[in-house]
PyMOL Python script that loads the backbone (N, CA, C, O; Angstrom):
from pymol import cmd

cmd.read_pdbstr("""\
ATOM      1  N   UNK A   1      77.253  47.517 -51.166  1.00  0.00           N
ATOM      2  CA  UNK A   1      76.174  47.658 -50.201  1.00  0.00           C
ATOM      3  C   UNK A   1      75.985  49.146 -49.869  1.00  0.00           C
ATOM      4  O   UNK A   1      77.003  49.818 -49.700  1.00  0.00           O
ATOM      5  N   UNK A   2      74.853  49.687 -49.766  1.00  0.00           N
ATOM      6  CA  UNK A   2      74.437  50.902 -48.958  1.00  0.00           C
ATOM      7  C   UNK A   2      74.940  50.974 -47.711  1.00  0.00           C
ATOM      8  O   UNK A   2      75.171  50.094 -46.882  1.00  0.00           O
ATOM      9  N   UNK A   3      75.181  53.042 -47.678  1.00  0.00           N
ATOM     10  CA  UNK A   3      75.990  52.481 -46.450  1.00  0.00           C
ATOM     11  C   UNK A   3      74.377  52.792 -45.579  1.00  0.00           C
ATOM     12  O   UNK A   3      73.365  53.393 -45.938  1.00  0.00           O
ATOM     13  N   UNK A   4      74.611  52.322 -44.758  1.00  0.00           N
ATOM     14  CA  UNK A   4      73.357  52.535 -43.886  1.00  0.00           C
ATOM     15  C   UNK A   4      72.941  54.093 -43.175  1.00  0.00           C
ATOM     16  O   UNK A   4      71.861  54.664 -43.021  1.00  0.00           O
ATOM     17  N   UNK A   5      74.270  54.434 -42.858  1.00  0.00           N
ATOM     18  CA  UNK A   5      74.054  55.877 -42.305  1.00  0.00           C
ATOM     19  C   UNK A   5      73.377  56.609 -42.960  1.00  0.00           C
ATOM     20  O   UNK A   5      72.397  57.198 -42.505  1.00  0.00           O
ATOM     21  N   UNK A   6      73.873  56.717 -44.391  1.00  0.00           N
ATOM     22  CA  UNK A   6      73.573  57.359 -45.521  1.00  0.00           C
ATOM     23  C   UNK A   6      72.063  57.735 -45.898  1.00  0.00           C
ATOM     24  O   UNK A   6      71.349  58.685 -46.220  1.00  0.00           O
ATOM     25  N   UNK A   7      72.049  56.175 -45.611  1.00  0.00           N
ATOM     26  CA  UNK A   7      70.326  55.590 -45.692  1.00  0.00           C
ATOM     27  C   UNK A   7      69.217  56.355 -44.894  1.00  0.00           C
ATOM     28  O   UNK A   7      68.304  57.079 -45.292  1.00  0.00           O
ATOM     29  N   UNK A   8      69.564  55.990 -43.731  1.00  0.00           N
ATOM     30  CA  UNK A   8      69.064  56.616 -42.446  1.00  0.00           C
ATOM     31  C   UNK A   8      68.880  58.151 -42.633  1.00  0.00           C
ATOM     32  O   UNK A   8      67.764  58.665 -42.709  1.00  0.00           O
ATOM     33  N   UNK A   9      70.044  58.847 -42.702  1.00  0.00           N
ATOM     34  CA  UNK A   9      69.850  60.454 -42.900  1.00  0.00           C
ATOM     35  C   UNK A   9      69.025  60.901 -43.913  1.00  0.00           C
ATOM     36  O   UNK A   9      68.520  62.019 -43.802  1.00  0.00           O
ATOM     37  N   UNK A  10      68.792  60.182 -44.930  1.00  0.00           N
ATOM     38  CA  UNK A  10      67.807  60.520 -46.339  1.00  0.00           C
ATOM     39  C   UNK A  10      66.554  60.207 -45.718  1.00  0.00           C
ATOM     40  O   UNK A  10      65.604  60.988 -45.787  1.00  0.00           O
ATOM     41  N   UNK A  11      66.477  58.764 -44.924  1.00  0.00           N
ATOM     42  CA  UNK A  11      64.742  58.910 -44.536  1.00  0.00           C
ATOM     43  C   UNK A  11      64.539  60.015 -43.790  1.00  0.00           C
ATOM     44  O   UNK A  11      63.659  60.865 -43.925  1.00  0.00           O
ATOM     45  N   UNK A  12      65.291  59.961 -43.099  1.00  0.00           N
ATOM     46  CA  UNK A  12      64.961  61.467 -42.041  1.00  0.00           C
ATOM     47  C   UNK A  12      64.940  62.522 -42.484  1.00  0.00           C
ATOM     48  O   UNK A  12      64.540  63.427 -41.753  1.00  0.00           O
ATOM     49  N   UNK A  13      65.405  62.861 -43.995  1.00  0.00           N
ATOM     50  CA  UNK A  13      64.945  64.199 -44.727  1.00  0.00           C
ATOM     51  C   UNK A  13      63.303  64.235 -45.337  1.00  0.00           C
ATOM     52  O   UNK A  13      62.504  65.124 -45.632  1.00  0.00           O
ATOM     53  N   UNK A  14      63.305  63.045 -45.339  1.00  0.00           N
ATOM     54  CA  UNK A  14      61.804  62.709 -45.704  1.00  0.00           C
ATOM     55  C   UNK A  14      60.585  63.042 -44.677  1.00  0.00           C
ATOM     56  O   UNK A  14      59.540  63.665 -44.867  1.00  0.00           O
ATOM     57  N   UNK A  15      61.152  62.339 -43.413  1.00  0.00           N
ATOM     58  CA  UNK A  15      60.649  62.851 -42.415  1.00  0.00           C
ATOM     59  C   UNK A  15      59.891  63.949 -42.024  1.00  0.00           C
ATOM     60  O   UNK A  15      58.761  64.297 -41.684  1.00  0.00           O
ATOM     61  N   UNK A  16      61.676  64.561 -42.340  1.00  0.00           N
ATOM     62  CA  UNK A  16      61.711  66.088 -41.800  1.00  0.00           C
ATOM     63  C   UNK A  16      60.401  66.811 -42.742  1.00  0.00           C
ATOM     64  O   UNK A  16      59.523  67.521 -42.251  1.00  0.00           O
ATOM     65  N   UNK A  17      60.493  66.514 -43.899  1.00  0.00           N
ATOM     66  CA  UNK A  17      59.624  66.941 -44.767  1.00  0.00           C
ATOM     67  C   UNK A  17      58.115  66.418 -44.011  1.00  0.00           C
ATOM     68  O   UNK A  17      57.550  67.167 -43.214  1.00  0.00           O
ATOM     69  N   UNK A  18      57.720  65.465 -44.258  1.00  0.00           N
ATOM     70  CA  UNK A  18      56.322  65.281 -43.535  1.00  0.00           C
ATOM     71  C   UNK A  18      56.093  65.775 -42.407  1.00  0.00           C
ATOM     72  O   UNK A  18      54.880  65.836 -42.206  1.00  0.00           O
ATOM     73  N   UNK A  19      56.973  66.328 -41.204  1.00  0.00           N
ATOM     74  CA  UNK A  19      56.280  66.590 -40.091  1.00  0.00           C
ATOM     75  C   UNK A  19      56.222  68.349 -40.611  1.00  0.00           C
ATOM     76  O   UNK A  19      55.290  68.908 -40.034  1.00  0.00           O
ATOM     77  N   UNK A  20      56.895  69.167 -41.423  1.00  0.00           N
ATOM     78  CA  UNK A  20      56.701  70.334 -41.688  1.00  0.00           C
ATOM     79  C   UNK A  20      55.727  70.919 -42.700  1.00  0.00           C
ATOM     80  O   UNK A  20      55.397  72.101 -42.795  1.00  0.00           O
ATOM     81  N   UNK A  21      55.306  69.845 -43.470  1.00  0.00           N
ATOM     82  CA  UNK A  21      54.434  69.990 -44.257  1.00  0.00           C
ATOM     83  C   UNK A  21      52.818  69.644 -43.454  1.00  0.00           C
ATOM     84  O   UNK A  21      51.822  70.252 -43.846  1.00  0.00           O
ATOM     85  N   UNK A  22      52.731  68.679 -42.389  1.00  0.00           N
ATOM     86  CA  UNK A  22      51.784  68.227 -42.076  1.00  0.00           C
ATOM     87  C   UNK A  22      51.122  69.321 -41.079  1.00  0.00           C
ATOM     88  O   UNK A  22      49.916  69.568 -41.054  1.00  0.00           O
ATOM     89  N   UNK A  23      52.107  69.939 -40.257  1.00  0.00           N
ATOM     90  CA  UNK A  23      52.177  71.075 -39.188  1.00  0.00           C
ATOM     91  C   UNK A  23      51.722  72.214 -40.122  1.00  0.00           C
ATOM     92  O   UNK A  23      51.109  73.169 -39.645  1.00  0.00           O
ATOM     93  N   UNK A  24      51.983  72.148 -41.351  1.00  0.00           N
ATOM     94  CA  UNK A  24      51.491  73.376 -42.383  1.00  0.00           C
ATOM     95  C   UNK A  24      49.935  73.235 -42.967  1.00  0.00           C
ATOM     96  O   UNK A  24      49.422  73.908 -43.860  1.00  0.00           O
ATOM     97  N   UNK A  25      49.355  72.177 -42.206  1.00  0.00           N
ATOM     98  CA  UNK A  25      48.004  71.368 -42.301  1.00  0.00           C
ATOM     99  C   UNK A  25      47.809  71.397 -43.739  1.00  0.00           C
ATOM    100  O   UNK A  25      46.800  71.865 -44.267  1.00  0.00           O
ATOM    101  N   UNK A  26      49.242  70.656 -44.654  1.00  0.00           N
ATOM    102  CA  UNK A  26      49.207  70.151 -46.198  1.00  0.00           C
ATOM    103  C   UNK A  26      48.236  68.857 -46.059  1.00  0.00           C
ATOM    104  O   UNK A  26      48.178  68.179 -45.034  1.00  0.00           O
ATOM    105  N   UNK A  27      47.616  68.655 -47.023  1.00  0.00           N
ATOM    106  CA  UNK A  27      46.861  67.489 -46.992  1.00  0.00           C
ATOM    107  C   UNK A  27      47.490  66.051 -47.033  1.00  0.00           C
ATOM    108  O   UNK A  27      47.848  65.620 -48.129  1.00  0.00           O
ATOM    109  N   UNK A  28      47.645  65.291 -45.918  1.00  0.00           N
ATOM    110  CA  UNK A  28      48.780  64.095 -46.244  1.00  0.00           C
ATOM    111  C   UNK A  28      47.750  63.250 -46.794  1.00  0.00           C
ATOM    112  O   UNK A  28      46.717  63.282 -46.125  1.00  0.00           O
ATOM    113  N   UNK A  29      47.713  62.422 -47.922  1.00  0.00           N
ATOM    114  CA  UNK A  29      47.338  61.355 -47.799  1.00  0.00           C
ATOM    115  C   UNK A  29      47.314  60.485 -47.371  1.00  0.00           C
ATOM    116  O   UNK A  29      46.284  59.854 -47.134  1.00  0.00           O
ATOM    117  N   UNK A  30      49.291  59.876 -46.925  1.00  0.00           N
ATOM    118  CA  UNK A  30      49.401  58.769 -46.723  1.00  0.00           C
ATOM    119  C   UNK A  30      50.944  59.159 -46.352  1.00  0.00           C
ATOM    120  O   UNK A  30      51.855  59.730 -46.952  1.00  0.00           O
ATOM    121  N   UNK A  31      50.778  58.548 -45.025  1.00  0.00           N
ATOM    122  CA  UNK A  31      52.360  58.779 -43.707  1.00  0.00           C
ATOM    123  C   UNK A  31      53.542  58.259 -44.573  1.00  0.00           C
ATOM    124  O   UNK A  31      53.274  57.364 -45.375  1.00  0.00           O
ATOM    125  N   UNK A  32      54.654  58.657 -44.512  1.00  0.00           N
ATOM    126  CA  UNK A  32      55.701  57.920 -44.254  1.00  0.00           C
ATOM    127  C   UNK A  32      55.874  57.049 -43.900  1.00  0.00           C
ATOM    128  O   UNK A  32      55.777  56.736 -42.713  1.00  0.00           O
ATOM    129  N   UNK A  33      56.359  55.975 -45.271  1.00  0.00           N
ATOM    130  CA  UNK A  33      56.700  54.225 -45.037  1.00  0.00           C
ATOM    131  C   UNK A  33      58.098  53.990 -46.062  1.00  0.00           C
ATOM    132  O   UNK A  33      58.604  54.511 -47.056  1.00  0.00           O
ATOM    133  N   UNK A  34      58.304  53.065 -45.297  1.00  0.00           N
ATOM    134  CA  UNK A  34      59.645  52.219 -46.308  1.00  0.00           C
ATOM    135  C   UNK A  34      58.974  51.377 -47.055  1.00  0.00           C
ATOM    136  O   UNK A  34      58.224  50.535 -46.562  1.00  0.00           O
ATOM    137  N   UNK A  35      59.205  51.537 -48.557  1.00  0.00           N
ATOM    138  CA  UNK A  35      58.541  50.211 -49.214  1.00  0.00           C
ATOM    139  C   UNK A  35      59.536  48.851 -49.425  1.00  0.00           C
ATOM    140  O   UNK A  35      60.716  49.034 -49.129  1.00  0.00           O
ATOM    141  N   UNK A  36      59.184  47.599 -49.878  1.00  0.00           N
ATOM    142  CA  UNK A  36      59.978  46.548 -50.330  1.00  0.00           C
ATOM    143  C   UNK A  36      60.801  46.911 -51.574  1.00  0.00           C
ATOM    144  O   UNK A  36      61.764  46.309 -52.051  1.00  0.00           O
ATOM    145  N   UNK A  37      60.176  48.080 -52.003  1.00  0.00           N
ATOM    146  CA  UNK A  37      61.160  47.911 -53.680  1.00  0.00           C
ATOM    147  C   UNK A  37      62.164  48.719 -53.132  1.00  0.00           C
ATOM    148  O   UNK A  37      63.261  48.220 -53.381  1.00  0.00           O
ATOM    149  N   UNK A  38      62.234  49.564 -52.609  1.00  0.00           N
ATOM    150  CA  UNK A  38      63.273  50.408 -52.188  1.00  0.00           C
ATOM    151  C   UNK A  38      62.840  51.864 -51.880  1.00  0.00           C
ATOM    152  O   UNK A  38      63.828  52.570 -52.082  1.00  0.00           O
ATOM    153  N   UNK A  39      61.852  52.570 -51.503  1.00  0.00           N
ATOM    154  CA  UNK A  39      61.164  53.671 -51.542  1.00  0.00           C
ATOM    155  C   UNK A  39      60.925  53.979 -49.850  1.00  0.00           C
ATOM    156  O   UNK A  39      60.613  53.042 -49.115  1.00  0.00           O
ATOM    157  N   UNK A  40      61.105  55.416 -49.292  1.00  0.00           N
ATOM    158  CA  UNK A  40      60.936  56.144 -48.016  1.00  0.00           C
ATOM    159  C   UNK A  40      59.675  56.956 -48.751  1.00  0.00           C
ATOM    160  O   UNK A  40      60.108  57.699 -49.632  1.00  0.00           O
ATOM    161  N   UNK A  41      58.563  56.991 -48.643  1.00  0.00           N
ATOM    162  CA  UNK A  41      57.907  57.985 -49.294  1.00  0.00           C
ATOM    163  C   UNK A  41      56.632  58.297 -48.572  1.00  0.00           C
ATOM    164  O   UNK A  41      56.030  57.616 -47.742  1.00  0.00           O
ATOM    165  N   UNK A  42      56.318  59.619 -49.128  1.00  0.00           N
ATOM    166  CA  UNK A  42      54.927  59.409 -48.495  1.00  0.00           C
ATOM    167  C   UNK A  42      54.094  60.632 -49.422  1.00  0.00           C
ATOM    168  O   UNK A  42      54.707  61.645 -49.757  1.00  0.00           O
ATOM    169  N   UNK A  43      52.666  60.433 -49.790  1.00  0.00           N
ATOM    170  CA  UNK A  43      52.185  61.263 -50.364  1.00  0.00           C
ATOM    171  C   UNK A  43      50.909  62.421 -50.051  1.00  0.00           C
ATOM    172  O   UNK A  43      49.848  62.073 -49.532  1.00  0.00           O
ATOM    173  N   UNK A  44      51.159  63.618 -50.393  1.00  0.00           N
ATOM    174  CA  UNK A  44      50.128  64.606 -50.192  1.00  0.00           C
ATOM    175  C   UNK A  44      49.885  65.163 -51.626  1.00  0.00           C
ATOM    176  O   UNK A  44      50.653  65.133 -52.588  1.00  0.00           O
ATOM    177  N   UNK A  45      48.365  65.786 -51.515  1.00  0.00           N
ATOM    178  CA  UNK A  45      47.402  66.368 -52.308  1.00  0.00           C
ATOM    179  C   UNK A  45      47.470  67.631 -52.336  1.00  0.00           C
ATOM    180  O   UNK A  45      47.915  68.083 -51.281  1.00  0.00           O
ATOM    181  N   UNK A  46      47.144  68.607 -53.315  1.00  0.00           N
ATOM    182  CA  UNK A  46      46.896  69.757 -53.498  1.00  0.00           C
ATOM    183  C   UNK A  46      45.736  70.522 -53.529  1.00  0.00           C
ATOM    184  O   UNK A  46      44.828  69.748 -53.832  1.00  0.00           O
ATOM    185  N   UNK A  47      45.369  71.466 -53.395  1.00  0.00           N
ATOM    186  CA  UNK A  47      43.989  71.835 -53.480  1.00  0.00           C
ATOM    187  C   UNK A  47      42.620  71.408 -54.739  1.00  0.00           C
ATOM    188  O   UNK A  47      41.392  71.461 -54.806  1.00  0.00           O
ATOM    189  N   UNK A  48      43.679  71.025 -55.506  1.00  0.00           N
ATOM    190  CA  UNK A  48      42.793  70.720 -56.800  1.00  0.00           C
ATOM    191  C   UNK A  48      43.229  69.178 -57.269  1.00  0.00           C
ATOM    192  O   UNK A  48      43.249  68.735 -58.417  1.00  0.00           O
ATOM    193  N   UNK A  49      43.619  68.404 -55.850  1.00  0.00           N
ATOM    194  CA  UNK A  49      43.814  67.069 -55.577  1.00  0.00           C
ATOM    195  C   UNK A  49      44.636  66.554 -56.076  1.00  0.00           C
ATOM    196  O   UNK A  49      44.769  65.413 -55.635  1.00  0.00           O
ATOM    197  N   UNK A  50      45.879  67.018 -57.442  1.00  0.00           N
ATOM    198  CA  UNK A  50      46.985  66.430 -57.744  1.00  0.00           C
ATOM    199  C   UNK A  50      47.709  65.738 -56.649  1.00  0.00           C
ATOM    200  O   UNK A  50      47.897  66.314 -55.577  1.00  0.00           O
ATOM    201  N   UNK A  51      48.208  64.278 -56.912  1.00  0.00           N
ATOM    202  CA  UNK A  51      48.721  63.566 -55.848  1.00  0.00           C
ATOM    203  C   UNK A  51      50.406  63.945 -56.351  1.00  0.00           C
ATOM    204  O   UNK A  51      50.765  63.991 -57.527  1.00  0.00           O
ATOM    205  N   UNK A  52      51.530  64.258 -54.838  1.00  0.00           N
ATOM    206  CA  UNK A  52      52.696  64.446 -55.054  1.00  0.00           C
ATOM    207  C   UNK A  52      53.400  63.123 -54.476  1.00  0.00           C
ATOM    208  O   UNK A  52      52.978  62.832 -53.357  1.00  0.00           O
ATOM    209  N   UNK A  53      54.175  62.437 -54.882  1.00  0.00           N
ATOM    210  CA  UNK A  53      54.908  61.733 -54.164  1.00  0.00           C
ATOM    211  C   UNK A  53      56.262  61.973 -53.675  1.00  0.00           C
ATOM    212  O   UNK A  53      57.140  62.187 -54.512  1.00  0.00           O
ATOM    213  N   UNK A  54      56.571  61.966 -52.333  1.00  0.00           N
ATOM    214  CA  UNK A  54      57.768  62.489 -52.101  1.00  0.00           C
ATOM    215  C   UNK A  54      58.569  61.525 -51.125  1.00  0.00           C
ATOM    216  O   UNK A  54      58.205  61.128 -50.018  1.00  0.00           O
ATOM    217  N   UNK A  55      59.522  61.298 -51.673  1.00  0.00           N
ATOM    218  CA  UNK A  55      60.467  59.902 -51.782  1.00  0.00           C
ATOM    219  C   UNK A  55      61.967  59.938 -51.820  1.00  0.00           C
ATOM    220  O   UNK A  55      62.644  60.495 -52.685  1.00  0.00           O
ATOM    221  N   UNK A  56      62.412  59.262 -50.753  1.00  0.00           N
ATOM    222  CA  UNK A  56      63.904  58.572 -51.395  1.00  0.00           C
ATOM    223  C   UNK A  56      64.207  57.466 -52.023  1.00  0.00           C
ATOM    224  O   UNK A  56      63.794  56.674 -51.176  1.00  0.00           O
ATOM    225  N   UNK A  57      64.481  57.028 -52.588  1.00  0.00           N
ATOM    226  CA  UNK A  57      64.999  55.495 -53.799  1.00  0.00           C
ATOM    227  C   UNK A  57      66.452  55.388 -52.969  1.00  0.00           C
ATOM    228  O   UNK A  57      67.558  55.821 -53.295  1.00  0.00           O
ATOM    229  N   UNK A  58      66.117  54.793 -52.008  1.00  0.00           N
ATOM    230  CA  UNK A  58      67.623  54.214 -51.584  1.00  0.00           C
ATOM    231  C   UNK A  58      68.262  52.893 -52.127  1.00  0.00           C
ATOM    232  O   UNK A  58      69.214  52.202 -51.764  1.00  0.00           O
ATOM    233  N   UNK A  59      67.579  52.841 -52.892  1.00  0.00           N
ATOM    234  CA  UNK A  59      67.804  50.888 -53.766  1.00  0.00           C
ATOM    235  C   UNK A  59      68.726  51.799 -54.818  1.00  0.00           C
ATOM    236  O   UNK A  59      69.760  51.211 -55.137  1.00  0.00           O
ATOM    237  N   UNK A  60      68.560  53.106 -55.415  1.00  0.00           N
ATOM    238  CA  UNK A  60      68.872  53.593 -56.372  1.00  0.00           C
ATOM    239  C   UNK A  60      70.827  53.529 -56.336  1.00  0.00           C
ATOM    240  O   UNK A  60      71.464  53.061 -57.279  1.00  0.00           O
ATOM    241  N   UNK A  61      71.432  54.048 -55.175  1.00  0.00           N
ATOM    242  CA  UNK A  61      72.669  54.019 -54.992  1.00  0.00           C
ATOM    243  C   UNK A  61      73.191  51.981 -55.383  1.00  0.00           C
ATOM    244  O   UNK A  61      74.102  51.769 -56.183  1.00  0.00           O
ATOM    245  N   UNK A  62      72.705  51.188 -54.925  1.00  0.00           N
ATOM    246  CA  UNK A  62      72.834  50.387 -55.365  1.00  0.00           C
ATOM    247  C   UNK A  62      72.920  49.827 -56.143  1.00  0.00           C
ATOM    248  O   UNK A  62      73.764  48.938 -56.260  1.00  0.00           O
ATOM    249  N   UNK A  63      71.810  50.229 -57.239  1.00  0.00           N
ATOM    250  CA  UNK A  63      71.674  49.860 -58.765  1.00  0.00           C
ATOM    251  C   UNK A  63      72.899  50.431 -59.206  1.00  0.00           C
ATOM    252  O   UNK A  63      73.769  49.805 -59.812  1.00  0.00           O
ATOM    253  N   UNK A  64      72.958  51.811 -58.844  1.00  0.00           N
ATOM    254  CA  UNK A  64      74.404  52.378 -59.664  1.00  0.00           C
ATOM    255  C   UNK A  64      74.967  51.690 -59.813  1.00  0.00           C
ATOM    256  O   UNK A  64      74.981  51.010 -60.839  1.00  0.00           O
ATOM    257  N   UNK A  65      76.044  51.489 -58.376  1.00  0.00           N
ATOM    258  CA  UNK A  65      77.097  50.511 -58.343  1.00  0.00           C
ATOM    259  C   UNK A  65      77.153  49.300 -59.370  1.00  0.00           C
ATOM    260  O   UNK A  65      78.128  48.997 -60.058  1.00  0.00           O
ATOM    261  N   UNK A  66      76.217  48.821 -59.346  1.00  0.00           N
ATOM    262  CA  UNK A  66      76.171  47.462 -60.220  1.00  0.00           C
ATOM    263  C   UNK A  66      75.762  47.801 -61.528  1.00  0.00           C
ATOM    264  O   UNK A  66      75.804  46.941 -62.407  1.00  0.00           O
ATOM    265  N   UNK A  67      75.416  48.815 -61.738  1.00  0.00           N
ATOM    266  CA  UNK A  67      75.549  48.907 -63.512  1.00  0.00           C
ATOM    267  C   UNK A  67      76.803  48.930 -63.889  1.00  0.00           C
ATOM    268  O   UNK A  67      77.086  48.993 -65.085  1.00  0.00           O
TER     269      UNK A  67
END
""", "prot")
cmd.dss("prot")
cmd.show_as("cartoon", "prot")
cmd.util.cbc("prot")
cmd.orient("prot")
């Protein structure tokens, strides 16, 4: 199992990332969410509209384990 703390501190790097990027009036597309597959992410645009996605895979520590 994930440890949860672990978990927690990675979304909050994510976070941390969206509120410093957003304050930098980066173009967000789309806030910070937890998805069902396993994803903290959230995405912004560039001036010439490339979409970035920026994400933790916390399902990912898990998969390890069980491979």
């Amino acid at each position: 199992m994930t440890n949860q703390s672990n978990v927690n501190d990675h979304k909050e790097r994510v976070n941390e990332l969206y509120a410093l990027w957003s304050a930098s009036q980066a173009k967000i597309v789309s806030p910070p969410e937890s998805t069902p597959w396993g994803l903290h992410e959230f995405t912004v645009a560039d001036m010439d509209g490339n979409l970035f996605r920026i994400f933790y895979d916390f399902a990912t520590p898990e998969r390890e384990k069980n491979a």
